[in-house]
C-alpha positions as CSV (number, residue, x, y, z in Angstrom):
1,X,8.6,-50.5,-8.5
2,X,8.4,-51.8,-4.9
3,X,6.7,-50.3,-1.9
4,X,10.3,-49.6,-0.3
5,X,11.8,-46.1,-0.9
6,X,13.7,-45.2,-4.1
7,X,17.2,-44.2,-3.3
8,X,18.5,-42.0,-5.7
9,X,21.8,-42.8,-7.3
10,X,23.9,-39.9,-6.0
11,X,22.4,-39.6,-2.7
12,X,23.7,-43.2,-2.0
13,X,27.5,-42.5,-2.7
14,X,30.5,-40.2,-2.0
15,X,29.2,-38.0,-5.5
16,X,26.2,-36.0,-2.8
17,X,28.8,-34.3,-0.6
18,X,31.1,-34.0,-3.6
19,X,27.8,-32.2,-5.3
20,X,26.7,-30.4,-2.7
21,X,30.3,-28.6,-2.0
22,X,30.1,-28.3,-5.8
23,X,27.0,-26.5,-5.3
24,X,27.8,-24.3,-2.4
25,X,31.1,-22.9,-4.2
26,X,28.8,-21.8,-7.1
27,X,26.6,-20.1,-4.7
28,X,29.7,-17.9,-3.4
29,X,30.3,-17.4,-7.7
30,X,27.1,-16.3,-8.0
31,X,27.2,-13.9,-4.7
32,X,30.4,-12.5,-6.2
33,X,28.5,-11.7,-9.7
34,X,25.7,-9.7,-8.0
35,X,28.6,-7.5,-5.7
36,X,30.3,-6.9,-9.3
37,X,27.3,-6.1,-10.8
38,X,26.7,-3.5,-7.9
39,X,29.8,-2.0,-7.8
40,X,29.5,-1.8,-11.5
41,X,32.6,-3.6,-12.5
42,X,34.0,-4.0,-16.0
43,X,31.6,-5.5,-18.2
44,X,34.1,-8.1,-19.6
45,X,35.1,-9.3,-16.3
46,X,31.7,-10.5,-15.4
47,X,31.0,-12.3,-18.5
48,X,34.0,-14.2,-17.1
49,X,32.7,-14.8,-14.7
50,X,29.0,-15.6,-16.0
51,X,31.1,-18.1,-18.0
52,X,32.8,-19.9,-15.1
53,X,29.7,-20.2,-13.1
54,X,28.0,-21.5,-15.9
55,X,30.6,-24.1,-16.7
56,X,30.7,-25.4,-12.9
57,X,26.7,-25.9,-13.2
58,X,27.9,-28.1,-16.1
59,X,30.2,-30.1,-14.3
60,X,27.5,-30.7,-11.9
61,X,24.7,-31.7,-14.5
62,X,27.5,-34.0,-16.2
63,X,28.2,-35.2,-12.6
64,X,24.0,-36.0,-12.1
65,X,23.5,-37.5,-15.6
66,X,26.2,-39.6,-15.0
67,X,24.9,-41.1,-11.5
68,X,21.3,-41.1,-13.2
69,X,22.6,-43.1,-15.9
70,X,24.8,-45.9,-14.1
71,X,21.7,-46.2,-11.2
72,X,18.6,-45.3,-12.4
73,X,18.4,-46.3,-16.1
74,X,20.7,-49.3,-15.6
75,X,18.5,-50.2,-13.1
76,X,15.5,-50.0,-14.7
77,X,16.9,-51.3,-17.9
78,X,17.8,-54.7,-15.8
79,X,13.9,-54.5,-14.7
80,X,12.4,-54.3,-18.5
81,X,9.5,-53.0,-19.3
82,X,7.8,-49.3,-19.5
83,X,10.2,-48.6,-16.6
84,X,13.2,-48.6,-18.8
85,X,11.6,-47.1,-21.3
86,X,10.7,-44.3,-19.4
87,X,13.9,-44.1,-17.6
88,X,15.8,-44.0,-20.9
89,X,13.1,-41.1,-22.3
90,X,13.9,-39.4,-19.3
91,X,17.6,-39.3,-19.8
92,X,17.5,-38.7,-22.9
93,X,15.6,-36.0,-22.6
94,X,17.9,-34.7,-20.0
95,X,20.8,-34.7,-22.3
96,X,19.0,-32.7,-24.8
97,X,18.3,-30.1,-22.4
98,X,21.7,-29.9,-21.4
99,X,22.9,-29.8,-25.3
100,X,20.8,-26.9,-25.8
101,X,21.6,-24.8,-22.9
């Protein structure tokens, strides 16, 4: 890799604000789960919720594979070498955590 800076795949398109208002949204999910949890709401209905948060942090992962994928391991994978090998480890890596969560 060269001396100049790295720029991360979604950090150089439209996908950061896109992210990033993806990411403040399940903040205010996650705010609403502790003031059911507090006033003690139905059990059910924050499992439903539990559920929905959890799915929009997947949509996000899916959403930061995706840009490490088409940037960074295509990238790298133009390069050769260790580098592409490591980047493709790392993805695939990644994608197992994801799988398994």
């Amino acid at each position: 890799m060269t001396e100049q800076a790295h720029v991360h795949g979604y950090l150089a398109h439209d996908d950061k604000d896109k992210v990033l208002k993806r990411l403040r949204r399940i903040e205010g999910q996650v705010r609403g789960l502790q003031r059911m949890v507090e006033d003690e709401k139905y059990c059910i209905d924050v499992l439903t919720q539990v559920s929905a948060a959890t799915k929009a942090l997947e949509s996000v992962a899916l959403t930061l594979l995706h840009d490490h994928l088409t940037h960074c391991v295509v990238d790298a994978a133009r390069e050769g070498g260790p580098e592409a090998d490591a980047k493709v480890r790392e993805a695939s890596d990644a994608i197992a955590r994801l799988v398994r969560s």
